[in-house]
C-alpha distance (Angstrom), angle and dihedral (degrees) to the residues before:
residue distance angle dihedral
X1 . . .
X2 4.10 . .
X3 4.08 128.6 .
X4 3.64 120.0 -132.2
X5 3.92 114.7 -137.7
X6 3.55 126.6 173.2
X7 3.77 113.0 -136.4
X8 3.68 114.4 -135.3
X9 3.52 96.8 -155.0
X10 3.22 103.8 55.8
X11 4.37 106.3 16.7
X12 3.84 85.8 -126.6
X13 3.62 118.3 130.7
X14 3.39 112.9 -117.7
X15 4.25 128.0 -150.3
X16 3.66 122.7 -148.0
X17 4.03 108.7 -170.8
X18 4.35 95.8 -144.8
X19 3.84 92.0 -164.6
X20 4.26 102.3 38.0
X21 3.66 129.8 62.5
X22 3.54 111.4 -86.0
X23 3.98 129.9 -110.4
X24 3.49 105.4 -92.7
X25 3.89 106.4 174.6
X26 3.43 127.0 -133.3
X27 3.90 91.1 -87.6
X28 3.83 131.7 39.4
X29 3.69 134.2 153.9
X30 3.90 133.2 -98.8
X31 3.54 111.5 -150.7
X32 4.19 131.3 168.7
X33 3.97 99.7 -102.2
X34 3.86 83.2 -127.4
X35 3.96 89.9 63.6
X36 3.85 99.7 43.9
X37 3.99 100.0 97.9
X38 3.92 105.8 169.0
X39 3.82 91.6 -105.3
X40 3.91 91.3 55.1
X41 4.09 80.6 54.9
X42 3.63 100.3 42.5
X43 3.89 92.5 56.0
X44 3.77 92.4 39.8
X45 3.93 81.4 60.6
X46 4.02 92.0 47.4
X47 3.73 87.9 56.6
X48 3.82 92.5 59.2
X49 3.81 104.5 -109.4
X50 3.78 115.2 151.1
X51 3.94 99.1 -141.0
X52 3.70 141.9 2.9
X53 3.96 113.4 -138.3
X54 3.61 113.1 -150.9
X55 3.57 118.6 -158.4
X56 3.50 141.4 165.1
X57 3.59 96.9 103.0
X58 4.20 97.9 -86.2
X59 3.88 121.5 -159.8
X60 3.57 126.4 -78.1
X61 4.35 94.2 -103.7
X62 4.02 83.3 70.3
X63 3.91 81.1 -159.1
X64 4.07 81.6 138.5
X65 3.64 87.3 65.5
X66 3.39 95.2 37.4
X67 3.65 92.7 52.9
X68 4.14 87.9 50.4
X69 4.14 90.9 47.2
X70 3.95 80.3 58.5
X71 3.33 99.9 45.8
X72 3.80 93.8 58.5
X73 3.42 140.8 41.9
X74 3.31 125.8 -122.1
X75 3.99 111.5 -22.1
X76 3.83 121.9 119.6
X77 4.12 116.9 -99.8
X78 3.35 114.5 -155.7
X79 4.04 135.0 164.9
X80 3.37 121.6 -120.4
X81 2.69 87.2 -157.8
X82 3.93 146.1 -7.4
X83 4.12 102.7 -177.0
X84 3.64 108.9 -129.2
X85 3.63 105.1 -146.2
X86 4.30 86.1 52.6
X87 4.06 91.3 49.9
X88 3.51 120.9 52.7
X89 4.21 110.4 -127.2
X90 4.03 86.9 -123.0
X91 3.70 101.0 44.7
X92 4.13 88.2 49.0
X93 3.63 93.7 47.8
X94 4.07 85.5 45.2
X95 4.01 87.5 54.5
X96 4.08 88.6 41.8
X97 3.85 92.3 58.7
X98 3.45 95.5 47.7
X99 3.84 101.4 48.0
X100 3.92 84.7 47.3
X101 3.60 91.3 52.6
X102 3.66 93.6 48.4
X103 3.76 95.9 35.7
X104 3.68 107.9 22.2
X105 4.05 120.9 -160.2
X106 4.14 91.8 1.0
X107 4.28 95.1 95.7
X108 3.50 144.0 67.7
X109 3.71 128.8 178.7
X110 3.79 116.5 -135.1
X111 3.97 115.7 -171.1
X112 3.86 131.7 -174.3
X113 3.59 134.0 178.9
X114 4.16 100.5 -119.8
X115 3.86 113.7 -146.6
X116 3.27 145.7 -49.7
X117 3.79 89.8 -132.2
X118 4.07 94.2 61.1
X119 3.90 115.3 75.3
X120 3.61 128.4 -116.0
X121 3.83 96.2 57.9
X122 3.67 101.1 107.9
X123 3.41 131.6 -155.5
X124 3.83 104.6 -63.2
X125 4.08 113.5 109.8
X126 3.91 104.3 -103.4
X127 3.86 94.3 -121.5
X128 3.84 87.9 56.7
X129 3.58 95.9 46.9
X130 3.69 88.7 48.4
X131 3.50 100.1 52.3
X132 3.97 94.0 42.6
X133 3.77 87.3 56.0
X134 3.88 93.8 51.1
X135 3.57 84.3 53.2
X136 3.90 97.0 57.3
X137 4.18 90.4 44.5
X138 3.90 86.0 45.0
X139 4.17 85.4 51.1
X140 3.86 84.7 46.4
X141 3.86 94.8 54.8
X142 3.97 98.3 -111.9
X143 3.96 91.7 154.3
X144 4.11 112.1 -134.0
X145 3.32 94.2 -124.9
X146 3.94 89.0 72.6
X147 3.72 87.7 47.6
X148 3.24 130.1 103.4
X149 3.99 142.2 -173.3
X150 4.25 131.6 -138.9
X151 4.05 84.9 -146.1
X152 3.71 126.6 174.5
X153 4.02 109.4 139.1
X154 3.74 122.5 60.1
X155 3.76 90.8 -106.2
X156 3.82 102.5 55.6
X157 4.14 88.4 43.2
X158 3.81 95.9 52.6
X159 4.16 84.6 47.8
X160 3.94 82.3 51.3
X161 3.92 89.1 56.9
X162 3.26 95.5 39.8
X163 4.16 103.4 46.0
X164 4.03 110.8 14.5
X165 3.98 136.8 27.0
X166 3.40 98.3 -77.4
X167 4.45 138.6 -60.0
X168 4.12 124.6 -60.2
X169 3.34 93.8 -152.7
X170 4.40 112.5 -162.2
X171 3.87 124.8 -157.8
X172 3.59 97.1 3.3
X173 4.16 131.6 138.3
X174 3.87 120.6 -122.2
X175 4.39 81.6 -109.6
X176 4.08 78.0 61.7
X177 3.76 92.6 51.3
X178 4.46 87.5 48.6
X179 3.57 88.5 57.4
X180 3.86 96.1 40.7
X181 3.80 94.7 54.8
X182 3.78 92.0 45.0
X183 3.70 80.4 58.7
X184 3.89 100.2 45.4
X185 3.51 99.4 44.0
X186 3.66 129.1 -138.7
X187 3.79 116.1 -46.4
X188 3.90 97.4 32.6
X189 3.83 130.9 116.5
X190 3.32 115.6 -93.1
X191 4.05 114.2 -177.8
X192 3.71 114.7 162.5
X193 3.67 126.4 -170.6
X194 4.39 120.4 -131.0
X195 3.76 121.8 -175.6
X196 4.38 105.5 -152.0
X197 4.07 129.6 -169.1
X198 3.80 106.8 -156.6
X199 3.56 91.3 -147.9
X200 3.92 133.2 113.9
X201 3.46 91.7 -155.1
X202 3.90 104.2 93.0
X203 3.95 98.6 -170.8
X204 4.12 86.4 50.9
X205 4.08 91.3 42.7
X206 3.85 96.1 46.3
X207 4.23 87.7 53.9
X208 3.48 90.0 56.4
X209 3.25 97.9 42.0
X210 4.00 96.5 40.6
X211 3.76 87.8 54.9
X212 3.92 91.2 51.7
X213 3.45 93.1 51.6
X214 3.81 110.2 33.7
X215 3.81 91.6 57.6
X216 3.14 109.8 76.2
X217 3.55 113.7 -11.8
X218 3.80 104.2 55.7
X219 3.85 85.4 58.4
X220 3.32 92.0 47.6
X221 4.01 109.7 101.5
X222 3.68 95.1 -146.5
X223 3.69 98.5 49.2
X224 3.98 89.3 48.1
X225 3.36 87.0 48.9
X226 3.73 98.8 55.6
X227 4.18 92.9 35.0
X228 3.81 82.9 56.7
X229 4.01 95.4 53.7
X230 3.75 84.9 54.9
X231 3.63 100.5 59.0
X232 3.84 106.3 -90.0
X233 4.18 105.1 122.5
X234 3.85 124.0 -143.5
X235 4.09 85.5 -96.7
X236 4.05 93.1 63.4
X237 3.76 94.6 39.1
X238 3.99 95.2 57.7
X239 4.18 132.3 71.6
X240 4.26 93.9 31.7
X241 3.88 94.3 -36.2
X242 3.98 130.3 -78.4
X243 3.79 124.2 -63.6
X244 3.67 83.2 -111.4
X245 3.70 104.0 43.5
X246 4.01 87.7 51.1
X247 4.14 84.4 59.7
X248 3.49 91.7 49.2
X249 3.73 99.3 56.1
X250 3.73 106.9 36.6
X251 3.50 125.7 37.5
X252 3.73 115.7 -136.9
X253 3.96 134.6 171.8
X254 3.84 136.7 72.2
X255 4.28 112.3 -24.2
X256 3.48 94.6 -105.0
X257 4.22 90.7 57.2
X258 3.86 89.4 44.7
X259 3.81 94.6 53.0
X260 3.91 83.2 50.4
X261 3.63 89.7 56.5
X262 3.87 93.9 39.5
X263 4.10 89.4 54.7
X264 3.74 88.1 49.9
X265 3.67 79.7 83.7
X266 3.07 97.7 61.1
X267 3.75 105.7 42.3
X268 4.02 76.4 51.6
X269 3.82 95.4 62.3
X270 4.20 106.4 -82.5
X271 3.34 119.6 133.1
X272 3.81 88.0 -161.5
X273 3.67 142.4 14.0
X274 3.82 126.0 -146.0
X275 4.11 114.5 -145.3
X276 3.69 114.0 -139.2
X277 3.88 99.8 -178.2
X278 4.14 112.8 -162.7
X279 2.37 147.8 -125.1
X280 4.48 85.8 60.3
X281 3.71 90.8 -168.0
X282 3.71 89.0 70.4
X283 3.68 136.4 57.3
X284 3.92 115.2 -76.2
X285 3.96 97.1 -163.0
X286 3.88 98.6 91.4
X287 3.64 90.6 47.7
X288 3.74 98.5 41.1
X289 4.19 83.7 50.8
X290 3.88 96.2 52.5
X291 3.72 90.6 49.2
X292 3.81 93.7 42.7
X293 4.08 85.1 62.6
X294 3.42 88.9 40.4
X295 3.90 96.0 53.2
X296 3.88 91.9 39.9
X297 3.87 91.7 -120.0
X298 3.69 114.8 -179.2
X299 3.25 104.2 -117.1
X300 4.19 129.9 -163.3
């Protein structure tokens, strides 16, 4: 079953496949839910990204992303990703259905379980209480191809195959994204997440990006955990993160060397890459328009 819009930007008719997974391109943007105005979305869209990822864990209504999916015309919303121990399985897939129905083929619902640090998760094991709330949106008719996964163990990512789309992975190296495919399989979803400086001036780009990184994530047992399987001891992971781990997780340099690293993605298995430009407090647009050249996005 497909929807037929007509873009007013660009007097194309545009085709939304209801039932599939939809086209995501092989770069989008990630973007804090708080920060996605519909503006910020509409000219993420003019600069030819395929989807804008919006994370920060926003309320079960989703009437942020249904206020984005409005403000743009035909590029692929996603959540990346909606915490499921803050949003209730039956209020999401509530929200799901009616976005759909309003805005058929343009949304896909990414869920994660947070972290054991933050409160509120209970005592159920996360893997349980992740698959028991896949069961009540697969009761509620939220289709797995507009599912998605926050993956990064073996575990999660085989769920991912098995019961959604495909695995968002977030704060994870292109060697992260080799071993992730290896575990998906061919034919699976596989979205990584890359934080990027545009700046030439390492010292400058490495503060930024050390502050990005250090707070939360590296006290965050299940991103330690996973930066550890990839090679990064105890030693580099501790007092604002290694010289080298800081490379590995956010991109910095001139556009043309942060595409490079961005496509390393893809020549490690990804099918797409999510953009997280830092620092978030400021505006991602000049960025996000350097790198579009510098990717060779089609832009409308």
């Amino acid at each position: 079953m497909a929807e037929v819009t007509h873009d007013t930007a660009t007097h194309d008719t545009v085709t939304h496949d209801t039932k599939g997974t939809p086209s995501y391109g092989k770069f989008g943007v990630w973007r804090h839910a708080l920060g996605l105005r519909p503006e910020v979305g509409a000219e993420i869209e003019r600069l030819g990204y395929g989807a804008i990822w919006a994370g920060g864990s926003p309320p079960a209504d989703l009437q942020v992303i249904e206020d984005l999916i409005a403000g743009t015309e035909s590029i692929t919303v996603a959540t990346g990703i909606v915490n499921i121990f803050s949003a209730p399985a039956d209020e999401i897939a509530k929200s799901y259905h009616r976005i759909e129905s309003r805005h058929p083929g343009r949304f896909v619902l990414g869920i994660g379980v947070g972290h054991p640090e933050v409160p509120g998760m209970g005592a159920e094991k996360p893997y349980d209480a992740l698959v028991r709330y896949l069961d009540v949106l697969d009761d509620a008719g939220v289709p797995k191809e507009r599912l998605v996964l926050a993956a990064l163990g073996p575990k999660v990512l085989r769920l991912a195959a098995e019961r959604s789309a495909g695995a968002h992975p977030y704060l994870t190296p292109p060697e992260h994204t080799r071993q992730a495919r290896e575990v998906l399989g061919p034919g699976v979803l596989l979205a990584p997440e890359h934080k990027v400086v545009l700046s030439t001036d390492t010292d400058a780009a490495r503060a930024v990006g050390r502050e990005a990184v250090e707070n939360p994530y590296l006290h965050l047992r299940n991103y330690r955990r996973n930066l550890e399987r990839l090679g990064f001891p105890t030693a580099e992971l501790d007092g604002g993160g290694s010289d080298r781990l800081i490379d590995a997780l956010v991109a910095h340099g001139d556009a043309e060397t942060v595409a490079s690293r961005l496509t390393a993605h893809l020549d490690a298995g990804a099918d797409h890459v999510s953009v997280q430009v830092l620092p978030m407090a400021g505006d991602p647009i000049p960025a996000l328009r350097e790198l579009a050249t510098a990717l060779e996005l089609a832009r409308t």
